[in-house]
N, C-alpha and C positions, 0 to 999 in steps of 0.2 A: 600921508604915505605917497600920495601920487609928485610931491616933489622931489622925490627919491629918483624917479626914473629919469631919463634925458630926456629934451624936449621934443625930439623927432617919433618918438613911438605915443601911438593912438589909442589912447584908451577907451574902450566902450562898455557899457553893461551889455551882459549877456543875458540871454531871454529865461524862462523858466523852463526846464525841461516836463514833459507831462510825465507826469507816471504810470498811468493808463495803460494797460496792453493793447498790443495790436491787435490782439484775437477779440477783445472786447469794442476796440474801434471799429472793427469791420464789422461786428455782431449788430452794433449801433448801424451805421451804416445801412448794411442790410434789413434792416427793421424800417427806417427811415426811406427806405424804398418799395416797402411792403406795405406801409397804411402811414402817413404825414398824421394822424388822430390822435400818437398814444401821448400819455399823460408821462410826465417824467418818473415819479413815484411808479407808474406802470412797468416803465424801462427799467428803472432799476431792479426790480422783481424777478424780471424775465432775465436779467445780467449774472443776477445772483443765483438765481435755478440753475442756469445752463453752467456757466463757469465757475460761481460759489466766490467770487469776485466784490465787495459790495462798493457800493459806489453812493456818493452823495446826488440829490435832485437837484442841484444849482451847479453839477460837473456834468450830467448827462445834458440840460440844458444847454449851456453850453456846449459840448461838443454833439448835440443837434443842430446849435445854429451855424455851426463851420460846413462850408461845402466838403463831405465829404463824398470820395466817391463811390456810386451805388452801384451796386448789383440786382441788378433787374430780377425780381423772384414773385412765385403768384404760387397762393399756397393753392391745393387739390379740396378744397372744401364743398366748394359749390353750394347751389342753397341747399339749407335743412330737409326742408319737407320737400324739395323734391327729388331725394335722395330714394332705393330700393329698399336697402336695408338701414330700418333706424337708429335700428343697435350701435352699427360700425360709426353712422355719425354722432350718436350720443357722445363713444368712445373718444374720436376725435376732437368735440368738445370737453370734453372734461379734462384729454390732455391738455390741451393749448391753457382752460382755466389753472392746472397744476402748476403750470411754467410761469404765470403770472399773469397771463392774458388779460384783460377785462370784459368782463360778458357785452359792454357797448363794442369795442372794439374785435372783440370775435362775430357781435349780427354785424359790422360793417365790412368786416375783410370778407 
């Protein structure tokens, strides 16, 4: 097919387009600025809670290892026990475990 065309035009392959949303790259992103620890399989959990989006472990990898850029975010945790009320921090742990969190990565954030 390409001797069809005349010789002065430049044919090149085009790249893959990603199919990812952007709400999801940013979500990435932002995680990846929040704790460098989580596990891929982690990510995708936490992709699929929030957006209900799923996503494969070897496309989150990937689009972990591209510079993306971060938004500086620091979750309101602080430590456990030296919290007033325990309650409110159980609460906030259980959330973050609902969303996909992992309990190593919830005592490290």
């Amino acid at each position: 097919m390409l001797g069809l065309l005349p010789d002065h035009v430049e044919v090149s392959p085009r790249g893959r387009a990603s199919r990812v949303p952007e709400a999801v790259r940013q979500e990435i992103a932002r995680l990846k600025a929040l704790y460098r620890g989580f596990h891929d399989r982690e990510v995708v959990r936490m992709i699929c809670s929030k957006y209900g989006y799923r996503l494969h472990p070897h496309t989150v990898k990937r689009l972990w290892q591209q510079d993306l850029p971060a938004v500086p975010e620091e979750l309101t945790l602080g430590d456990y026990h030296a919290q007033q009320d325990r309650y409110q921090a159980r609460v906030q742990v259980i959330k973050l475990y609902d969303q996909g969190w992992n309990k190593l990565s919830i005592s490290r954030v």
